[in-house]
N, C-alpha and C positions, 0 to 999 in steps of 0.2 A: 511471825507476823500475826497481828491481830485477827480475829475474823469479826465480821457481820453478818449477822443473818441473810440477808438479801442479796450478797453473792455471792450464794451458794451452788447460785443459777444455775449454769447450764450441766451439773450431773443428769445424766439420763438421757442426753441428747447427745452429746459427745462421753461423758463420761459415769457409764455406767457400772464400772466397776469401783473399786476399792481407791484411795484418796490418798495419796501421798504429798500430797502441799496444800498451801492453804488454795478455796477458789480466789480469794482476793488477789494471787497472782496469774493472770490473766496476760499473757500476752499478746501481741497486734495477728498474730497469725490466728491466733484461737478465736481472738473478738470478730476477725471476717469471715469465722468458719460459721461462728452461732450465726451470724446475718445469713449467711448462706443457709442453713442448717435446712430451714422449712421454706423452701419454695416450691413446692409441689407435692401432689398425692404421696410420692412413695418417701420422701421425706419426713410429711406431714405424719404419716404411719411411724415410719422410726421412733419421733420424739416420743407420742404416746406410749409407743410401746417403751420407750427407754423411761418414762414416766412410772408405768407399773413395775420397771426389773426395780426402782428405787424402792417400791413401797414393799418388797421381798424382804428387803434388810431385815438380819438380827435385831438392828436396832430398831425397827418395827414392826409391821404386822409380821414379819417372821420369827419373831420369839417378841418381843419387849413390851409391844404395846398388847399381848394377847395376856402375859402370866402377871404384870404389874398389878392390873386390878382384882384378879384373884389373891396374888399373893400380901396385897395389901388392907383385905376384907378377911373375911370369917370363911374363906373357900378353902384357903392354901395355905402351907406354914413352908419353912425352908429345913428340911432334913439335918438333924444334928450331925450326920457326914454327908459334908458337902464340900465344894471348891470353891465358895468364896462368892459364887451369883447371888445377886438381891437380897444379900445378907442385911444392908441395911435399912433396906425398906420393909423387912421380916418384923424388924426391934423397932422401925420407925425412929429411926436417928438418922436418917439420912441429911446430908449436909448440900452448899451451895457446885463444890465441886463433882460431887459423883458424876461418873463416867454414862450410864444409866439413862439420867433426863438427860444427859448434853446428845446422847444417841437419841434420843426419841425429840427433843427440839430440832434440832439442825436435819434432820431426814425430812421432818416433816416440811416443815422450813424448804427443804429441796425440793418439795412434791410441788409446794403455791409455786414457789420462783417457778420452775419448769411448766408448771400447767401455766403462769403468768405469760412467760413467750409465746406459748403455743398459740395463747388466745390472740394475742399481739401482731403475731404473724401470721398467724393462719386466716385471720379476718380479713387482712391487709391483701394477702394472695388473690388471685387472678386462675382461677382454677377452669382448667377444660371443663364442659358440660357434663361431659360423663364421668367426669369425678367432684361435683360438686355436693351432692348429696353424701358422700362417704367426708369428704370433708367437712360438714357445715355437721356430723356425726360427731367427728372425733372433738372440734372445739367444744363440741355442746358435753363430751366425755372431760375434755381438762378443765368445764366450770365443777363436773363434779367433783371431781378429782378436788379440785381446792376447794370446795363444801367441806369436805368428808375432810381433808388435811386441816382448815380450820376448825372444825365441829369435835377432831381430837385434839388440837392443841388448848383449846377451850376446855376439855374432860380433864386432861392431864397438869394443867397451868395455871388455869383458874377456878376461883371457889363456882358452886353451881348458881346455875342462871336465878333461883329462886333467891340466893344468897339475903338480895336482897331487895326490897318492894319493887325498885323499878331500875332493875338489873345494872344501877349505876358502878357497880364495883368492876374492878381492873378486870379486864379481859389479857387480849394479847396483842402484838401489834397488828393493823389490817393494811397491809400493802398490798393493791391491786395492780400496779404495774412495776417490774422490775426489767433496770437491766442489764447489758452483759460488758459495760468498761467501770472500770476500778474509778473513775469520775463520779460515776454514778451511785454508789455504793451511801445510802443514807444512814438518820440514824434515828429512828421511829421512837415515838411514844406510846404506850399502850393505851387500846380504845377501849370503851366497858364492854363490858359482857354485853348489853344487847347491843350494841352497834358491832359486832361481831355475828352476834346471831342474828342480825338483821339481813347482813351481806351473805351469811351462811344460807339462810331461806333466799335468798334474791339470786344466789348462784344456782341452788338447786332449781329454782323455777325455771331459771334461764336455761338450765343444761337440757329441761323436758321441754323447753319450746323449739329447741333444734334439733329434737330427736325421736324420729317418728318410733312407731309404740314397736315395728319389728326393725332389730335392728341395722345396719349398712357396715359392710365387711366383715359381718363373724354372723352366725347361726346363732337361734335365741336358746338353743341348747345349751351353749358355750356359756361358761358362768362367771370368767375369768376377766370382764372384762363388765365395766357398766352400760348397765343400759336404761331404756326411759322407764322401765318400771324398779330397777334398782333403783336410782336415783329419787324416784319416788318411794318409795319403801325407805330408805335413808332419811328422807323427809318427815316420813312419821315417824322416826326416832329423834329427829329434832324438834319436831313441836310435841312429842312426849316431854322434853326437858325443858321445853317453854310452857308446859302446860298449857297449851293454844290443843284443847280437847276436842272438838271440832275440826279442825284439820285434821289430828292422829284419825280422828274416826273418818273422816273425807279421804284419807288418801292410801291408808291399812285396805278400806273397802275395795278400791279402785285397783289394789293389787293381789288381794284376794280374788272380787272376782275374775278379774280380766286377764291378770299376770300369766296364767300359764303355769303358775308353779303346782306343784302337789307335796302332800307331806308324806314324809317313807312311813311304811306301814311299820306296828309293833315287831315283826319278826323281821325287818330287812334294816333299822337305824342303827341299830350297832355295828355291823359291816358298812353300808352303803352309803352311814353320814359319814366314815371317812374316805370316800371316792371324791374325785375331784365332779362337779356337772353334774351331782344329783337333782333326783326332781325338786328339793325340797331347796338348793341351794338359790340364791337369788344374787349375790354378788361373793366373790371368794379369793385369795390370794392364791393363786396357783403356780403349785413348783415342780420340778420333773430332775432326770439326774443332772442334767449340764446345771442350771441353774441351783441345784440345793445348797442351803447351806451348811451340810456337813455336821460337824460335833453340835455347832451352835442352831441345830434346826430344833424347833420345837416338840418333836417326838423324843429328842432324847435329853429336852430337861424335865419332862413329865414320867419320860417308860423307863422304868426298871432295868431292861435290856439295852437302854439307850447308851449314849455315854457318861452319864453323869446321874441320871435321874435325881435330882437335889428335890424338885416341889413333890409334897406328900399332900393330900389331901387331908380335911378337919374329920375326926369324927363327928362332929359336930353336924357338918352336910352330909356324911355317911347316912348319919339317920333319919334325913328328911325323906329316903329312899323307903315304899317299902321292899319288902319282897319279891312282888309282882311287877314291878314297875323296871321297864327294859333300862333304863337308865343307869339303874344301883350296875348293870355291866362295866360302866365306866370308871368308880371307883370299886377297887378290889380288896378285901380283906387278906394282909399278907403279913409279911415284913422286909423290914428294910436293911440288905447286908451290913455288917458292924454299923447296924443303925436302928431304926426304933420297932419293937418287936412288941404288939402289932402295928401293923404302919398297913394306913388307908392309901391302895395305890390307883395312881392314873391311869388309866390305859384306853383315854380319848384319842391319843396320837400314839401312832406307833410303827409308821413307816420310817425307816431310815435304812433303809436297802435302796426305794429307787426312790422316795420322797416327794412321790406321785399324789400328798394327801394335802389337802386346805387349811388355810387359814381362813378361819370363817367370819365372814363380815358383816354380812345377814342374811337371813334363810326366813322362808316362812313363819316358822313358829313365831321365830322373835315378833311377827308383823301381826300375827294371833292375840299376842299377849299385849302388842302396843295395844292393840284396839281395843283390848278387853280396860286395862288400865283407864282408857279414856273414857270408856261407857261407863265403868263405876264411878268416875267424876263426874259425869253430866245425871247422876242418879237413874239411870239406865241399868237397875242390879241385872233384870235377866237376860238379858243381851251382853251384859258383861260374863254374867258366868256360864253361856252360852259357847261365846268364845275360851273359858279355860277350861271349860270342858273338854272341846277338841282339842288342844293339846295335851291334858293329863290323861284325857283317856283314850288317848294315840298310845302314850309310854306305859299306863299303868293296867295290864287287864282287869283286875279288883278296882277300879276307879269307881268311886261314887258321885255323880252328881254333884256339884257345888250348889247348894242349900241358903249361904250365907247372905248376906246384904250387907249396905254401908263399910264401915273402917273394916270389920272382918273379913268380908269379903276383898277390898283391895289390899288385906293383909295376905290373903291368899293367891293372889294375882304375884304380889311380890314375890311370894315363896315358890308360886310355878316355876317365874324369871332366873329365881336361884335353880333349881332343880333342871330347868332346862336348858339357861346358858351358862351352866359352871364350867369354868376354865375358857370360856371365849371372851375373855377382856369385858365383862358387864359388872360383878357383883359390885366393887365402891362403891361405881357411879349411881347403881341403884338404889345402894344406901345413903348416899351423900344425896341426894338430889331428892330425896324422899327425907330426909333429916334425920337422920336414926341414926341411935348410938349402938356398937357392937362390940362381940369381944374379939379381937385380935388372939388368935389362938396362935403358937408358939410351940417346941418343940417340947420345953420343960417348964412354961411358966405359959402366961395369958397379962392384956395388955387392955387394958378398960380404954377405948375411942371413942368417946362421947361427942355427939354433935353438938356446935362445928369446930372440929382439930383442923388446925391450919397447914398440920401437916397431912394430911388424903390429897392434896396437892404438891407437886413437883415444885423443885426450885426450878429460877431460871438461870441457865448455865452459867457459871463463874465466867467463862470465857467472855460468855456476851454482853454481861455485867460490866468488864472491861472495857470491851470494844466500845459500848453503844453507850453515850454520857446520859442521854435519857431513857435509860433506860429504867424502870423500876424493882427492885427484887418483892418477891413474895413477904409477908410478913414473918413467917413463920422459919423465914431462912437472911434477915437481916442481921446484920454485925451489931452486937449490940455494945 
């Protein structure tokens, strides 16, 4: 059977595990289970929580959407022994079918449907007094939740918001309410890029006006979960890609100062940024052993010791490290078994005994460097280099000062962003989105990317192609 995106629905609520049919088959017993699903507090709690066991997936922030943008930038290359993962987004010949984007579309796609009911019915609910606050929390967690699910289908689908003067080019579809009978199942048109990123800002705002700043049924310790300063910080990573500098600086501040968060010192971030609830963490995908995902967990497509370890790092990024700087820990000069000798190894992730370590979503630094980025576009040099100060000379002890002004200096901003969030799903976008051409480094050759390659964007699934008559395909992946 066909599918459509939009009833993808209720995974997470009822079904949270692995997908043996299509959801388009939907039976009358299942369609009065979802009605039922969320009428009250401890219900309302399930769907959320069965909200985040989706965004676990391989096919997302649990491996796919973290190594893509590494492994499709100047970070990552794919080990000449390998098993065949993201082999072709290595060569960049990736086609309309790959397995790949149709995992990172249709999860994501399950996050909006899912956060869509919650909001649907959770509003609608009649909640006792003493659980109205924890409720009127969690809706305000599923606007984020499809913020964050649109704001990566937008990074991964379509070209960047700057693409073009006034962001008219194809976004992604925006469907705001879905629901749970096979009647209902439509068949969307893609909206542009900013009417996407309109409703992306419009959900985040919404999510921090239902959510008071400590949060209601988890501890603000607890990372695993959003809250109104996440959700804020999230925000200044999207009006980073809207270029709305002013905001990044309005709302970086407001979680700098107020958030609670702190950054790991130079001698505790190599251990402690892989614990799950570090001080420095700010929102995080958290796994443990019932929930890991096993071969396909992200420690062991990166660790040596893992099961596969296929991504090797460039030397290329190797040498943005110096000596002194805690970071270069992360990549290791080694080699790679019947594979490349020397080979630049990973070893950001490397639990896979109890799989107790994050996916990282955004942490302080990252909100350091929005800020800084913005302040050198409002010509703001030394408050911009003010903030990459604190982060390079958090990692680097020999850190000097940043000296620079204008284009240099947000060249250096940029190069922080690589150094500091390599291998956490940032580098394309920060090159896409900044217009820069790079080299795709390769195991035995090198791949010239000049801006704008049609291809740093994903196809849209073959499948949904089929399904959905209006639907549009990407340029760079039509049949010619």
């Amino acid at each position: 059977m066909k599918k459509s995106i939009y009833l993808f629905a209720i995974a997470g609520m009822l079904f949270t595990g692995s997908c043996s049919k299509s959801f388009l088959q939907i039976d009358p017993q299942q369609q009065t289970d979802v009605e039922l699903v969320i009428k009250d507090l401890p219900t309302t709690r399930a769907a959320i929580t069965g909200t985040y066991n989706l965004m676990q997936s391989a096919g997302l922030y649990g491996r796919n959407a973290m190594v893509l943008p590494d492994v499709m930038s100047d970070n990552v290359f794919i080990s000449s022994k390998n098993q065949g993962r993201f082999l072709s987004y290595d060569q960049y010949i990736t086609v309309a079918t790959e397995g790949y984007a149709a995992s990172l579309w249709n999860q994501l796609y399950r996050v909006v449907v899912n956060a869509n009911i919650i909001i649907r019915k959770a509003e609608a609910n009649n909640y006792a007094d003493a659980d109205k606050a924890e409720a009127q929390f969690i809706i305000g967690e599923a606007y984020a939740l499809r913020a964050l699910a649109y704001f990566d289908l937008m990074r991964f689908f379509a070209l960047p918001y700057n693409y073009t003067a006034d962001a008219s080019h194809l976004g992604v579809p925006l469907v705001l309410k879905s629901g749970t009978d096979k009647n209902e199942v439509i068949s969307p048109k893609r909206n542009t890029a900013k009417e996407v990123y309109t409703q992306i800002v419009a959900d985040f705002n919404t999510a921090m006006s239902l959510m008071p700043k400590t949060p209601v049924g988890f501890k603000a310790s607890f990372r695993g979960r959003v809250s109104y300063y996440g959700a804020k910080a999230l925000l200044s990573r999207v009006q980073l890609y809207r270029e709305d500098w002013e905001a990044v600086d309005s709302l970086a501040t407001d979680v700098i100062k107020n958030g609670g968060f702190s950054l790991l010192t130079r001698t505790a971030m190599f251990e402690d940024s892989k614990k799950q609830n570090s001080s420095e963490a700010i929102f995080e995908i958290q796994f443990n052993q019932t929930d890991n995902l096993g071969s396909d967990a992200l420690a062991n497509f990166y660790w040596q010791s893992g099961s596969y370890g296929d991504g090797l790092a460039t030397e290329n990024l190797y040498s943005t490290y110096t000596a002194t700087d805690a970071r270069r820990g992360f990549v290791v000069k080694g080699s790679r078994k019947s594979g490349e000798n020397p080979a630049w190894l990973i070893n950001k992730y490397t639990n896979n005994t109890t799989f107790e370590e994050p996916s990282r979503i955004i942490r302080l630094a990252e909100v350091y460097l929005n800020r800084a980025e913005a302040r050198a576009h409002k010509n703001q040099d030394g408050l911009a280099a003010a903030d990459l100060d604190v982060v390079g000379g958090r990692a680097d002890a020999d850190y000097k000062p940043a000296t620079a002004t204008g284009d240099p200096l947000k060249a250096l901003i940029l190069l922080e962003r690589r150094k500091e969030l390599a291998f956490e799903g940032h580098r394309l976008f920060d090159l896409t989105r900044n217009k820069q051409s790079f080299t795709k480094y390769r195991s035995s050759k090198t791949i010239q990317i000049d801006y704008p390659n049609l291809k740093t964007i994903l196809p849209i699934p073959q499948a949904e192609m089929n399904s959905n008559r209006n639907m549009e395909q990407n340029d760079a992946y039509k049949i010619q």
